[in-house]
DSSP file (Angstrom, degrees, kcal/mol; ACC not computed):
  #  RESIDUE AA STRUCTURE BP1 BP2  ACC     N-H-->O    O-->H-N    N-H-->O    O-->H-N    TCO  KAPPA ALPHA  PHI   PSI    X-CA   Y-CA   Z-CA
    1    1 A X              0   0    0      0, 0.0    13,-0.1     0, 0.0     2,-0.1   0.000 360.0 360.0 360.0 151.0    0.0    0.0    0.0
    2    2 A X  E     -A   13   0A   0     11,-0.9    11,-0.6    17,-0.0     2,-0.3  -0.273 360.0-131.1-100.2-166.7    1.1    3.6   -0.7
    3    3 A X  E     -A   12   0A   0      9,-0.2     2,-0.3    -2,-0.1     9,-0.1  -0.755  17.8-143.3-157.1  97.2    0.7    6.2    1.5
    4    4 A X        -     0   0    0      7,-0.8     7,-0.3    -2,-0.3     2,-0.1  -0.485  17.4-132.8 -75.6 113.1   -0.9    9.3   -0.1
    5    5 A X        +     0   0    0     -2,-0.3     2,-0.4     5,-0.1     5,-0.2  -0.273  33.0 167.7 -55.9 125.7    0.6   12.9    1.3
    6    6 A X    >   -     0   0    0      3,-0.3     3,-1.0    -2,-0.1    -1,-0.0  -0.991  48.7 -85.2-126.6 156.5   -1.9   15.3    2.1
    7    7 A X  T 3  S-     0   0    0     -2,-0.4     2,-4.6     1,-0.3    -1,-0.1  -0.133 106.0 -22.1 -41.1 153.3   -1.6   18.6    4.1
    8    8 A X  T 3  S+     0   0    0     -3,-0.1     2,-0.3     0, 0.0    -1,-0.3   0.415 127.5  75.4   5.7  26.5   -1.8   17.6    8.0
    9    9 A X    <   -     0   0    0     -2,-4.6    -3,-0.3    -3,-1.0     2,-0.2  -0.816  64.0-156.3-140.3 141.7   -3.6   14.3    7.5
   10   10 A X        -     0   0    0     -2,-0.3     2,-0.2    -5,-0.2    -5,-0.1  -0.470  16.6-174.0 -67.7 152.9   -2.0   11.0    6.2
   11   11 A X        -     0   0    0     -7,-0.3    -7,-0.8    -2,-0.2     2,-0.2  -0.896  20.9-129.1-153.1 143.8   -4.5    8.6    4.6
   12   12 A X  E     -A    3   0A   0     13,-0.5     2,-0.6    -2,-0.2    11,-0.5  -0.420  22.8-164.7 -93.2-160.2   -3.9    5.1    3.3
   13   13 A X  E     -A    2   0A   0    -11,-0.6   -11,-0.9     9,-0.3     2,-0.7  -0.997  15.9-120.7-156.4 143.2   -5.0    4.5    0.0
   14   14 A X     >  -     0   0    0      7,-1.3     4,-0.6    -2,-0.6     3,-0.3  -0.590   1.6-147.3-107.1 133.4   -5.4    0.8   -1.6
   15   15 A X  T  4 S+     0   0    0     -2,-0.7     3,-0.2     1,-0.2     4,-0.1   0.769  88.3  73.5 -67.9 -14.3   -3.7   -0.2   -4.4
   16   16 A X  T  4 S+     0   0    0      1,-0.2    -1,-0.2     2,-0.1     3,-0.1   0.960 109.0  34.0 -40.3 -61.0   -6.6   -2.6   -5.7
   17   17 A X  T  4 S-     0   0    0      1,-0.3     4,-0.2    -3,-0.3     3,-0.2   0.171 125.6 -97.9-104.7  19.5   -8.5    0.3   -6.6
   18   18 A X    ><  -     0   0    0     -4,-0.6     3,-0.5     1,-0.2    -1,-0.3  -0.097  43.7 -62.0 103.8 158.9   -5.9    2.3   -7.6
   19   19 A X  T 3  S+     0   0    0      1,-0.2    -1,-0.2    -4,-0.1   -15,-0.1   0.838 120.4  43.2 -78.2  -8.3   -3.8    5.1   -6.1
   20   20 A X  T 3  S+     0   0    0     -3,-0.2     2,-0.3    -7,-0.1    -1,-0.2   0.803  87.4  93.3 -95.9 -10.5   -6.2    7.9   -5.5
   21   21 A X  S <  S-     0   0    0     -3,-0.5    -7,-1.3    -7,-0.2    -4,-0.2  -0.802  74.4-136.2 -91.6 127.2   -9.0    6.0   -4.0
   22   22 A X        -     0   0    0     -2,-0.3    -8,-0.3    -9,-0.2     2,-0.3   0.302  25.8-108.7 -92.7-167.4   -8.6    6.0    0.1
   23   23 A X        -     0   0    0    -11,-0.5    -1,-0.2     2,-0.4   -11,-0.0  -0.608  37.6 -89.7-114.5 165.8   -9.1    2.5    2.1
   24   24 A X  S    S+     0   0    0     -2,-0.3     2,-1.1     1,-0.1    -2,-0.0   0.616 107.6  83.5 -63.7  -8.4  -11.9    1.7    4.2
   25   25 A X        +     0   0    0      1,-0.1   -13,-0.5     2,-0.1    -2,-0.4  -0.757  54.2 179.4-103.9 111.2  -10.1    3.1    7.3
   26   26 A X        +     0   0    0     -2,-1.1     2,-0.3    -4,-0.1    -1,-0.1   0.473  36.1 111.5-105.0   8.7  -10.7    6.6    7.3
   27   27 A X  S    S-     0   0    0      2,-0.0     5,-0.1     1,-0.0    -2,-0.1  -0.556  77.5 -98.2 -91.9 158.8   -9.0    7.8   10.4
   28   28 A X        -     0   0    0     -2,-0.3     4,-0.3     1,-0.1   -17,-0.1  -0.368  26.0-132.8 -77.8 161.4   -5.9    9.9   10.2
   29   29 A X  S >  S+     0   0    0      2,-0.2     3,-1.2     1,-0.1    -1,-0.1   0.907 109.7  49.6 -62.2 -62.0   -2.5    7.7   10.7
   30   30 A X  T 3  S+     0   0    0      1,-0.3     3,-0.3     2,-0.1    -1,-0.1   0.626 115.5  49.1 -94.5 -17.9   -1.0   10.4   13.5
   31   31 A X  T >  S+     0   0    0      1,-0.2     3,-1.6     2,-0.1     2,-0.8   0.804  72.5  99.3 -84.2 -20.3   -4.7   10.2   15.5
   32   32 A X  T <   +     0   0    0     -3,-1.2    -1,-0.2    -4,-0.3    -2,-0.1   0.145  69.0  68.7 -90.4  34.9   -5.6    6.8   16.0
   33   33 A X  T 3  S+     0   0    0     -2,-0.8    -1,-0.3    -3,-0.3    -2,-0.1   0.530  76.4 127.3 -96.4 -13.5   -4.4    6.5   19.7
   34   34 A X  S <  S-     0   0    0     -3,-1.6    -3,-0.0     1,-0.0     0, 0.0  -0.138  74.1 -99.0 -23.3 107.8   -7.7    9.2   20.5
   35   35 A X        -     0   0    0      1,-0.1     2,-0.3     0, 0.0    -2,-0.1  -0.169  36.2-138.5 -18.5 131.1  -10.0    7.7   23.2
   36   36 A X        -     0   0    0     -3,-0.0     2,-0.3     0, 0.0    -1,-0.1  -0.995  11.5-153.1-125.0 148.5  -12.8    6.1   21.7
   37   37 A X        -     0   0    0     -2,-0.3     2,-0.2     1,-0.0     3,-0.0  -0.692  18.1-127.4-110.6 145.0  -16.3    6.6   23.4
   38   38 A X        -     0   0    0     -2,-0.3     2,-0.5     1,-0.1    -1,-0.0  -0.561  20.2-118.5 -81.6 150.7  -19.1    3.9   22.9
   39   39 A X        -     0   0    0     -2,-0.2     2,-1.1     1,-0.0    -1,-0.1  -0.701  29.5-157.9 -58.0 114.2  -22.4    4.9   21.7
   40   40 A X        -     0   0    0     -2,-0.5     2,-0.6     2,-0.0    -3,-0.0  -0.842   2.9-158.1-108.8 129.7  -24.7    4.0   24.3
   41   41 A X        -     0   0    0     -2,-1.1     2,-0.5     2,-0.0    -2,-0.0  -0.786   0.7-158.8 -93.3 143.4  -28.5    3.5   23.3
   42   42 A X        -     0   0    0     -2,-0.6     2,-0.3     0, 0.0    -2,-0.0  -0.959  10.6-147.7-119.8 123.4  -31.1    3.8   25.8
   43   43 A X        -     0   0    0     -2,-0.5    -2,-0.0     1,-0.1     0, 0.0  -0.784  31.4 -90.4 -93.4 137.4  -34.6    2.0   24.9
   44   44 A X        -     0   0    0     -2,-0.3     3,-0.1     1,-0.1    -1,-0.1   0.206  23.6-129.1  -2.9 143.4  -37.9    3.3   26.0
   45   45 A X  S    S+     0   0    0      1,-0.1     2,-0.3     2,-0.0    -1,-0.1   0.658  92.3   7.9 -49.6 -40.7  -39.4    2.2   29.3
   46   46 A X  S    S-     0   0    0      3,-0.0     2,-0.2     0, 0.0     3,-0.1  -0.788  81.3-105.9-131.6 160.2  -42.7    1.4   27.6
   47   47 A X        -     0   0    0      1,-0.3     6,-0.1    -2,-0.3     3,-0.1  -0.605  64.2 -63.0 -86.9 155.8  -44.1    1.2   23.8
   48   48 A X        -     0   0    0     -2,-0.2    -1,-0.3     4,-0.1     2,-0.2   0.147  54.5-115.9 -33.9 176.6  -46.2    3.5   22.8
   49   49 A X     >  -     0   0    0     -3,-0.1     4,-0.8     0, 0.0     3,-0.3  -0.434  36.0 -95.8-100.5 173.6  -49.5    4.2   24.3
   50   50 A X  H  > S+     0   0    0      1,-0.2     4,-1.0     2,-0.2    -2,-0.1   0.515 114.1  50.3 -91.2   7.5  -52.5    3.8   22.7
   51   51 A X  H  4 S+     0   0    0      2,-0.2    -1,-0.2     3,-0.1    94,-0.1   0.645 114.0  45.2 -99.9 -16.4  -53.2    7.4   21.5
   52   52 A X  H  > S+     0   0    0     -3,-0.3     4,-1.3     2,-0.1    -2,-0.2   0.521 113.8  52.1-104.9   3.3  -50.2    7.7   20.1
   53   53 A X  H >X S+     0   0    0     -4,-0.8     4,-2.1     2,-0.2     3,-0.5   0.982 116.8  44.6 -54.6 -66.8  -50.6    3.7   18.4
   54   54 A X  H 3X S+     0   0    0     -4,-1.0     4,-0.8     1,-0.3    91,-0.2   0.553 114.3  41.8 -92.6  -8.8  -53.6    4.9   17.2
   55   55 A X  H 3> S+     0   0    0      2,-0.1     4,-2.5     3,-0.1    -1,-0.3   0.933 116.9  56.1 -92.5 -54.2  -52.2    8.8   15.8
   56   56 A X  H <X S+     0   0    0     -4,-1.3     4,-1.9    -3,-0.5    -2,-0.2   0.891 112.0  38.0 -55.5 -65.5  -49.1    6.6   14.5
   57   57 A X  H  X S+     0   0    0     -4,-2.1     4,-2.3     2,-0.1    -1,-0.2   0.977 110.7  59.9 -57.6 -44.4  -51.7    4.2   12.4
   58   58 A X  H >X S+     0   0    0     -4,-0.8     4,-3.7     1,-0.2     3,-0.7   0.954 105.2  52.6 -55.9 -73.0  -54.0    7.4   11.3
   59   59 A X  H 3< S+     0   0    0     -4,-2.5     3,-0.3     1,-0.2     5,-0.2   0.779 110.0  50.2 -18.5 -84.6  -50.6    9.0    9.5
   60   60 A X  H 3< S+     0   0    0     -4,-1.9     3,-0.4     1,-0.3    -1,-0.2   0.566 106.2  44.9 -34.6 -44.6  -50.1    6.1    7.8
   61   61 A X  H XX S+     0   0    0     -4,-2.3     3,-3.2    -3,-0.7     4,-2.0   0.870 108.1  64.1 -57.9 -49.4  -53.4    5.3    6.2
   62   62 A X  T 3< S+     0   0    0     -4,-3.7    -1,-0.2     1,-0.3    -2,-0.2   0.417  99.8  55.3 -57.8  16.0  -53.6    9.2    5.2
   63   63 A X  T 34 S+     0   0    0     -3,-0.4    -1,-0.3    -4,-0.2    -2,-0.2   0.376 114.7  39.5-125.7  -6.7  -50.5    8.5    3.0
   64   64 A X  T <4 S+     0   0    0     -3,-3.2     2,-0.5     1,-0.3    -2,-0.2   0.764 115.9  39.8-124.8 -43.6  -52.4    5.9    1.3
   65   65 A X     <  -     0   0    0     -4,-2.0    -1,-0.3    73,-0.0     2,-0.2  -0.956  58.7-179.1-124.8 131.1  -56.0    7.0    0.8
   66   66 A X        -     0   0    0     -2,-0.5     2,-0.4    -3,-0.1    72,-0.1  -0.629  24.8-133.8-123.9 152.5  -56.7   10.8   -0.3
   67   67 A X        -     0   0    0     -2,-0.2    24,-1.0     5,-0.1     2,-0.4  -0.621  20.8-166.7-106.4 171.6  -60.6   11.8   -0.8
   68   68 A X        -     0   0    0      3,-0.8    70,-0.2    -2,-0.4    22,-0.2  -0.956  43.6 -83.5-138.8 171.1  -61.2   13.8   -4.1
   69   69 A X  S    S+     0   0    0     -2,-0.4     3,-0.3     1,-0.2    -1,-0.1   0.811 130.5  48.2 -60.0 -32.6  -64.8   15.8   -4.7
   70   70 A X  S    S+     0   0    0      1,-0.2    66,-0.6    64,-0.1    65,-0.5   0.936 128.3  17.0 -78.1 -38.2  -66.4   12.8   -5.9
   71   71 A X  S    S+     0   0    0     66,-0.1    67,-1.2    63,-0.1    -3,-0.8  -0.447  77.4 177.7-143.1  93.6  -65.3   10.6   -3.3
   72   72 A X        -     0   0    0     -5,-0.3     2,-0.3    -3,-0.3    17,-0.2   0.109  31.4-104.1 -72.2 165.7  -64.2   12.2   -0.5
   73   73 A X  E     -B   88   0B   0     15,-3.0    15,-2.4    65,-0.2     2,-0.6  -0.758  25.3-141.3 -94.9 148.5  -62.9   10.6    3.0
   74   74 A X  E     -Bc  87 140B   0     65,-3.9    67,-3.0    -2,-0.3     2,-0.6  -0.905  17.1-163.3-106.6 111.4  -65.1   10.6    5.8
   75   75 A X  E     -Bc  86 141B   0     11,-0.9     2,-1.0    -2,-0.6    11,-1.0  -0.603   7.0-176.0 -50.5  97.5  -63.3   11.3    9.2
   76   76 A X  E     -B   85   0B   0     65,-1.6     2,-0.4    -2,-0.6     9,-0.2  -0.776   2.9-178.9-132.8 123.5  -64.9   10.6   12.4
   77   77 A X  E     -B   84   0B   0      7,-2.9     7,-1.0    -2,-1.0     2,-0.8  -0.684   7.1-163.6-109.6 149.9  -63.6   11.3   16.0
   78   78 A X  E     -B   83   0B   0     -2,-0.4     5,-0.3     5,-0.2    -2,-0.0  -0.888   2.5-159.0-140.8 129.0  -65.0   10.6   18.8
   79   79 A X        -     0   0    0      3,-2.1     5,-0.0    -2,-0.8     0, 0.0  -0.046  46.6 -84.8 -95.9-159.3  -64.2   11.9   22.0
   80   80 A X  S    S+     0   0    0      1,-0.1     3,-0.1     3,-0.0    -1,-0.1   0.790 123.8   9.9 -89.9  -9.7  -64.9   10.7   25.4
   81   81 A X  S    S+     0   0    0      1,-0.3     2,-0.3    33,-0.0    -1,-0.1   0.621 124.7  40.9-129.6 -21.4  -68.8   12.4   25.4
   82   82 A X        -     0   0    0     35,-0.0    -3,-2.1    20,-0.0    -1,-0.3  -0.884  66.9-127.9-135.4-176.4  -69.4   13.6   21.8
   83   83 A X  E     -B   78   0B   0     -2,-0.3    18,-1.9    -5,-0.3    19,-0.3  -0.633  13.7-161.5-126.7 136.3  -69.0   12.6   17.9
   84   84 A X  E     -BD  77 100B   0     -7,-1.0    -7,-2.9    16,-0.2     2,-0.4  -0.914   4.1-166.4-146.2 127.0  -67.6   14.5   15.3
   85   85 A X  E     -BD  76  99B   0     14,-1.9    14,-1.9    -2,-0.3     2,-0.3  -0.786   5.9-177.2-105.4 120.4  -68.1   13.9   11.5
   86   86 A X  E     -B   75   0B   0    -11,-1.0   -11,-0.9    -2,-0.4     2,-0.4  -0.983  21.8-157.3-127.5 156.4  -66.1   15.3    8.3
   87   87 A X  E     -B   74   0B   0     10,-0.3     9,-3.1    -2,-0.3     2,-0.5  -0.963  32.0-168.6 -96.5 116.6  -66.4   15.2    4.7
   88   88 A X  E     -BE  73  95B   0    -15,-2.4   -15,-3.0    -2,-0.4     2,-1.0  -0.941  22.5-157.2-124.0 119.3  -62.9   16.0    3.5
   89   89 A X  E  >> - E   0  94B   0      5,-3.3     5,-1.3    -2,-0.5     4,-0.8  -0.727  10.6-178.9 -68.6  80.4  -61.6   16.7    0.2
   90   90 A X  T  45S+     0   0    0     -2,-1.0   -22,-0.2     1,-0.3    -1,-0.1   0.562  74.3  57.5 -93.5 -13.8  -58.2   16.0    0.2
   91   91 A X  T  45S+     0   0    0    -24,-1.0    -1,-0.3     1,-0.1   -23,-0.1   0.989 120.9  29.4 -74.5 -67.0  -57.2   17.0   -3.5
   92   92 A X  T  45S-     0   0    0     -3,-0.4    -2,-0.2     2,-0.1    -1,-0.1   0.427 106.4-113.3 -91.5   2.3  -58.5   20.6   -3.0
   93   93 A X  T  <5 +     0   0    0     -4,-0.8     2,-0.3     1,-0.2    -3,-0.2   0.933  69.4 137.2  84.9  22.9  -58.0   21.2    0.6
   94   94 A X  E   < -E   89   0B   0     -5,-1.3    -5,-3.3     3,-0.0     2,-0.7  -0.917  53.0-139.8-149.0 142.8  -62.2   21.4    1.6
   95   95 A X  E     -E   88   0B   0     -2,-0.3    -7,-0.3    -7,-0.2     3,-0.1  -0.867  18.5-177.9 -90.0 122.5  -64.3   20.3    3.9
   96   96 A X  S    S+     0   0    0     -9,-3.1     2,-0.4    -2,-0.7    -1,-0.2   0.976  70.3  18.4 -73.2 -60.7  -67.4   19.3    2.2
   97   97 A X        -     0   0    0    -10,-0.4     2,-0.5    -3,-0.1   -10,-0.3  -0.896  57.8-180.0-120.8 115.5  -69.3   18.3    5.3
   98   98 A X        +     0   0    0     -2,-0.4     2,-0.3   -12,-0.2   -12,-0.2  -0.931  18.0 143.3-118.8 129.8  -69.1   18.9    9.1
   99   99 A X  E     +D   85   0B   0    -14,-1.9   -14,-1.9    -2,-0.5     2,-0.4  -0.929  10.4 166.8-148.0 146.9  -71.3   17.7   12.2
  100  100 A X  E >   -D   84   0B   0     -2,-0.3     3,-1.1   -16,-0.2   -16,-0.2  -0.888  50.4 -90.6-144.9-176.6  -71.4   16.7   15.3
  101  101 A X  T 3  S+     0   0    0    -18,-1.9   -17,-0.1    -2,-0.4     6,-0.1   0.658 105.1  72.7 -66.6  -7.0  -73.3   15.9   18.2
  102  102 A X  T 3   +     0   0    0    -19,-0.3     2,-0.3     4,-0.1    -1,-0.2   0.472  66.0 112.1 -87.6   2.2  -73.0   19.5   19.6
  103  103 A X    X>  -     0   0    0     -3,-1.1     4,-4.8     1,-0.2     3,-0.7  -0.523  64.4-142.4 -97.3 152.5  -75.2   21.4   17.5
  104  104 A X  H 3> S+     0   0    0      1,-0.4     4,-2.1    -2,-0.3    -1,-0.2   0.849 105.3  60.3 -81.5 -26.5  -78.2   22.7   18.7
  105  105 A X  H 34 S+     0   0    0     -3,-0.2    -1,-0.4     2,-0.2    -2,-0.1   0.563 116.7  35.4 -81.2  12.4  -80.0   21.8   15.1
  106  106 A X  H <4 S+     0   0    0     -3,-0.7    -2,-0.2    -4,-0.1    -1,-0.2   0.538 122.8  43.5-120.7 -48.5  -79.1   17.5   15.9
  107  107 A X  H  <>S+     0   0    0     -4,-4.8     5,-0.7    -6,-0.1    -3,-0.2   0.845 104.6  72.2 -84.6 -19.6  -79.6   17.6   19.7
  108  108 A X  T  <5 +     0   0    0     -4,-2.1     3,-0.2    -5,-0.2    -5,-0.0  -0.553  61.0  80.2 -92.2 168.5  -83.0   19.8   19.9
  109  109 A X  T   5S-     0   0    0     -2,-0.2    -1,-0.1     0, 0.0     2,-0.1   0.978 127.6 -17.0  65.1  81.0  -86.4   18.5   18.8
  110  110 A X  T   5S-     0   0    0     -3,-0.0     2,-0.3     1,-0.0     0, 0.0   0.816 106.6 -78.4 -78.3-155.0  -86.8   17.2   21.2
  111  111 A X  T   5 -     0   0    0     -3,-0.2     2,-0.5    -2,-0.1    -3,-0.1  -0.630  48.4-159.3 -86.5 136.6  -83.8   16.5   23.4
  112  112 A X      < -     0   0    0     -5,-0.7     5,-0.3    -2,-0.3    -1,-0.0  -0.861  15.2-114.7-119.7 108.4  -81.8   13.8   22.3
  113  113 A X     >  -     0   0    0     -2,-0.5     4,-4.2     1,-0.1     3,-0.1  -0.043  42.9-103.6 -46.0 166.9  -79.0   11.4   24.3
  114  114 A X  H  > S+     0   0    0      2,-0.2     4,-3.3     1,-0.2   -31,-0.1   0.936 121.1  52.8 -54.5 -57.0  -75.7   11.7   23.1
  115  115 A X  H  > S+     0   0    0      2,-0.2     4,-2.0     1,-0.2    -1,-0.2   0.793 110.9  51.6 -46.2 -38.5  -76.0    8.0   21.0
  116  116 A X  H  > S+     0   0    0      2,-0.2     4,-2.1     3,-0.1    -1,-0.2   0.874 100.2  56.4 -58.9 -55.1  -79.1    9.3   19.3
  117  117 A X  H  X S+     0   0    0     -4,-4.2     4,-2.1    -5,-0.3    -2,-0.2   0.949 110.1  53.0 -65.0 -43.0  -77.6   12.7   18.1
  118  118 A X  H  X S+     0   0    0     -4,-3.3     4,-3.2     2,-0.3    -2,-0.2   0.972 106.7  48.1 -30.6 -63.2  -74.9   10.3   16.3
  119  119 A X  H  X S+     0   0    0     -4,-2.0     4,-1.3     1,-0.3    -1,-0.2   0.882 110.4  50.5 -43.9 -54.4  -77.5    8.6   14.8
  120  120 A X  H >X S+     0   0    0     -4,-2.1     4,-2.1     2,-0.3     3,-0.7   0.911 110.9  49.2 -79.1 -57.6  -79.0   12.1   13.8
  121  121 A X  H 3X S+     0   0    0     -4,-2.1     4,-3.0     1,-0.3    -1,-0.2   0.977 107.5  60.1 -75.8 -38.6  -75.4   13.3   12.1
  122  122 A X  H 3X S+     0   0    0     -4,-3.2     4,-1.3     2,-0.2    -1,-0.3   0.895 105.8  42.3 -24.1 -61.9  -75.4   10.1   10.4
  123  123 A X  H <X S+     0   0    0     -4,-1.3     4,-1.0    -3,-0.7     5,-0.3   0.928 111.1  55.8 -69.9 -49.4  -78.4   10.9    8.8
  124  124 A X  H >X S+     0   0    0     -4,-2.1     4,-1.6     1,-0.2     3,-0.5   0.852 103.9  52.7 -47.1 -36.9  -77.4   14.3    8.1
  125  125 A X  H 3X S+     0   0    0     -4,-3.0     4,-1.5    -3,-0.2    -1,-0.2   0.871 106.2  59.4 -50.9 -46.8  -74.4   13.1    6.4
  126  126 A X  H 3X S+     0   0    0     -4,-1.3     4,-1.5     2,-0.3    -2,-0.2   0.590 106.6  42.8  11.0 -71.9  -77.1   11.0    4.4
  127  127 A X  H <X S+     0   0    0     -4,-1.0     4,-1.4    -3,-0.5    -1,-0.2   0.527 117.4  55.5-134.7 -34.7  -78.9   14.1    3.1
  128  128 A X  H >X S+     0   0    0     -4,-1.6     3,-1.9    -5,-0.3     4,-1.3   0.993 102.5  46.4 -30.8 -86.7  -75.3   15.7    2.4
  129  129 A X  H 3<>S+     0   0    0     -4,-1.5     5,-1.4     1,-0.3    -2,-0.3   0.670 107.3  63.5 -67.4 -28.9  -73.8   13.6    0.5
  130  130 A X  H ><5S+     0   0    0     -4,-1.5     3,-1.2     3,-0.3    -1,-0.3   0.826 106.4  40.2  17.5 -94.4  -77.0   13.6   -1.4
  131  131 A X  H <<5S+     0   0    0     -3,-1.9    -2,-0.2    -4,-1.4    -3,-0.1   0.943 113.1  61.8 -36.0 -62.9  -77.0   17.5   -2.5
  132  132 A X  T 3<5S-     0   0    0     -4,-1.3    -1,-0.2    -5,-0.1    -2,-0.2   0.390 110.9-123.5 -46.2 -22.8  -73.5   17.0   -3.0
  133  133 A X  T < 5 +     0   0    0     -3,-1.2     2,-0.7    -4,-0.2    -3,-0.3   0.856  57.7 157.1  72.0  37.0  -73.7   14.0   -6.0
  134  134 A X      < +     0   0    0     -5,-1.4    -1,-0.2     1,-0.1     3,-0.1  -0.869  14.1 162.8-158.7  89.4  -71.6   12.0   -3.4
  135  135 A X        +     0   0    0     -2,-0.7     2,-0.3   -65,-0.5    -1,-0.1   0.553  62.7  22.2-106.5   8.1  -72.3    8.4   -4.4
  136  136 A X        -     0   0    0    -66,-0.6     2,-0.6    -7,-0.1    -1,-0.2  -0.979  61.6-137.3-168.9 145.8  -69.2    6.8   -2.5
  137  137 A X        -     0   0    0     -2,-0.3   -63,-0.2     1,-0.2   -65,-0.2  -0.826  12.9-151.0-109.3 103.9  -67.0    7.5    0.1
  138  138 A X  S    S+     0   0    0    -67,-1.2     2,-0.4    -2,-0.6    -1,-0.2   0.794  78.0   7.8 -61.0 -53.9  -63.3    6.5   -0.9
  139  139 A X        -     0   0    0    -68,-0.1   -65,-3.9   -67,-0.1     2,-0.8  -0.766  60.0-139.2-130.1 142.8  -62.1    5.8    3.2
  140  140 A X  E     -c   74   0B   0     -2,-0.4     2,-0.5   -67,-0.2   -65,-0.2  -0.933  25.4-161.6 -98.7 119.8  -63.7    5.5    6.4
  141  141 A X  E     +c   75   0B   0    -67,-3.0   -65,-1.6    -2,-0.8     4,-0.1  -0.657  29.0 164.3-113.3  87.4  -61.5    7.2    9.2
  142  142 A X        -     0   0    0     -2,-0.5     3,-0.3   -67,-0.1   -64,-0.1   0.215  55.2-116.3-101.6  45.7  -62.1    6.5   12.3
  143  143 A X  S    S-     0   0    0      1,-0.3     2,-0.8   -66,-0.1    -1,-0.1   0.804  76.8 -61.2  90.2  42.5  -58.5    8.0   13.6
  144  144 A X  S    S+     0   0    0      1,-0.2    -1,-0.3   -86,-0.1   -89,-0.1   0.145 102.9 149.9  62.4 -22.4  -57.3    4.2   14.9
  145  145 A X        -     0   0    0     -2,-0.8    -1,-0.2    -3,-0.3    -3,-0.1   0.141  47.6-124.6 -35.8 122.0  -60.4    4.2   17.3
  146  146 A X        -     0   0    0     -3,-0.1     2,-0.7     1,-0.1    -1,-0.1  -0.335  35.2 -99.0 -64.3 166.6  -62.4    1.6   18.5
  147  147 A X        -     0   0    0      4,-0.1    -1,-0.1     5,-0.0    -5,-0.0  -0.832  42.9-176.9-110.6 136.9  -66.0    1.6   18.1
  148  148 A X     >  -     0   0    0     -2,-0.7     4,-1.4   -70,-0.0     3,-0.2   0.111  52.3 -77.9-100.7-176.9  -68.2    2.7   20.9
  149  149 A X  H >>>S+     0   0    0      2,-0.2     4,-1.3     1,-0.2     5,-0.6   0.971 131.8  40.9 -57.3 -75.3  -71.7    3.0   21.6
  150  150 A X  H 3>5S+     0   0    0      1,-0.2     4,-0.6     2,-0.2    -1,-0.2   0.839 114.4  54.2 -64.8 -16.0  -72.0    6.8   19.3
  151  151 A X  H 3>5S+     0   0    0      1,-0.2     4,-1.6    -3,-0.2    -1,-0.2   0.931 113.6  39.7 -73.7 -31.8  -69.5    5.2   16.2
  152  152 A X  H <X5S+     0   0    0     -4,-1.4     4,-1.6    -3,-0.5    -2,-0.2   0.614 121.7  42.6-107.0  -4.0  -71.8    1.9   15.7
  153  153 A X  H  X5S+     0   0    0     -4,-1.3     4,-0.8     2,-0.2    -1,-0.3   0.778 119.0  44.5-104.3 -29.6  -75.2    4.1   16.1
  154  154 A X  H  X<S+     0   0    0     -4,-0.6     4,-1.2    -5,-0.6    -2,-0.2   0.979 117.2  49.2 -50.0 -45.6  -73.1    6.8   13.7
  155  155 A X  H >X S+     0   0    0     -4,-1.6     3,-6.8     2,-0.3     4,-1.4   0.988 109.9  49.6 -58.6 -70.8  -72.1    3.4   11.2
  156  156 A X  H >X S+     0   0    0     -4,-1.6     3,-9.9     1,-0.4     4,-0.9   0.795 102.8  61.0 -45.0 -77.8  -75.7    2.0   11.0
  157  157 A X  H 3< S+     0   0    0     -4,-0.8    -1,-0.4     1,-0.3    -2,-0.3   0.553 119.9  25.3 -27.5 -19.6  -77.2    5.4   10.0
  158  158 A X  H <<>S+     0   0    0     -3,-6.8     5,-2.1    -4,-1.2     6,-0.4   0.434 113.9  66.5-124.9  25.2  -75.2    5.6    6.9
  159  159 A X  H X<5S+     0   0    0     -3,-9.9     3,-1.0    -4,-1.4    -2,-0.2   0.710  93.1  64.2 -90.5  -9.8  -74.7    2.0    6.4
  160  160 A X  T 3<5S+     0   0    0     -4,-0.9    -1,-0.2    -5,-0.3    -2,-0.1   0.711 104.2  43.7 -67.1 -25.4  -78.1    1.8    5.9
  161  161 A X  T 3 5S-     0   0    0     -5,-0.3    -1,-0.2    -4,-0.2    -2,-0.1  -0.084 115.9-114.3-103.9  29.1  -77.7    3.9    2.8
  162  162 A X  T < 5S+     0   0    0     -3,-1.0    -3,-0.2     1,-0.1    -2,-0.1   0.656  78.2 125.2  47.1  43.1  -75.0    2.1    1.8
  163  163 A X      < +     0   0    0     -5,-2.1     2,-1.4   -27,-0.1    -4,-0.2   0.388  44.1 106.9-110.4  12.0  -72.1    4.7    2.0
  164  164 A X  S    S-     0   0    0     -6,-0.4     2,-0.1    -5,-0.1    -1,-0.1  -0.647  76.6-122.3 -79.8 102.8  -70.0    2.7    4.2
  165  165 A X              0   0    0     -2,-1.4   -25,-0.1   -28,-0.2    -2,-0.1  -0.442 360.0 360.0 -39.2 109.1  -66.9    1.1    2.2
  166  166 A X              0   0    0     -2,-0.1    -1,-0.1     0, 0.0    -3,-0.0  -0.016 360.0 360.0-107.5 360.0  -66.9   -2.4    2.3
C-alpha cells in the first residue's frame, strides 16, 4: 500500500483500486491512539400508548387514501362524550361536510342522548352527501379508534344507505 501525502492528514490508500482511491479506514495515521467513546443506546421504558398507536396508524393510512370531490374521505372522531363527522376533500383542501353531536340543530327537537344525536349526524351526512352528488365515500376514518356506543349508532345510519366502504 502507498501512503498518499496530504496537508496535516495521512490517509492510506489501496492499491486494488488504484492510487487515489482511500481504504476503508478513514482515520488519520498520526490520530488513532484518540479515546474512543461507545455509543450507548437507551430504549424506552414502555411502547407507545394507545393514543399515540392509534395517531401513529391514522398518519399512515392518510399517505395511502386521499378523498377527491367525488369521493371524499369521511373522518370521524369521537371523544370521550361527543361525535364528530367530516367530509374531507383531500385534492382541494375542503371540507365538504361537518357535524357533530353538539349542535343545537341535531340535539333539539326534542332533546336527544348523546348515541341518538350520532344517529341524527349520520343521517345528516345522508342528506349531504346527497346535494353533493356523493355516491361513495373513498375511506372511512375512524383516527385508529375503537368503536363505541356513538360510532356503531353513527355506522348504521349511513350503512343503511350504503355509504359505508366495504
Amino acid at each position: 500500500m502507498a501512503v498518499a501525502n496530504v496537508p496535516a492528514l495521512q490517509f492510506k490508500t489501496c492499491e486494488i483500486f488504484g492510487s487515489n482511491s482511500k481504504c476503508f479506514n478513514f482515520l488519520p495515521l498520526q490520530n488513532r491512539n484518540l479515546p474512543m467513546r461507545t455509543l450507548v443506546v437507551e430504549a424506552n421504558k414502555r411502547a407507545n400508548t394507545r393514543t399515540e398507536s392509534a395517531k401513529i396508524r391514522n398518519r399512515r393510512t392518510r399517505k395511502k387514501f386521499n378523498g377527491t370531490p367525488r369521493r371524499p374521505r369521511l373522518s370521524v372522531f369521537c371523544s370521550d362524550k361527543q361525535l364528530y363527522a367530516v367530509l374531507v376533500d383531500d385534492q382541494n383542501k375542503k371540507c365538504l361536510f361537518y357535524g357533530s353531536t353538539l349542535q343545537k340543530s341535531i340535539r333539539d327537537d326534542p332533546t336527544v342522548t348523546t348515541s341518538e344525536a350520532a344517529k341524527r349526524v349520520g343521517e345528516e351526512l345522508v342528506k349531504a352527501c346527497v346535494d353533493l352528488n356523493i355516491n361513495e365515500i373513498s375511506y372511512y376514518d375512524r383516527n385508529g379508534f375503537a368503536r363505541g356506543e356513538r360510532m356503531q349508532a353513527f355506522e348504521i345510519a349511513i350503512a343503511d344507505h350504503g355509504f359505508l366502504p366495504r
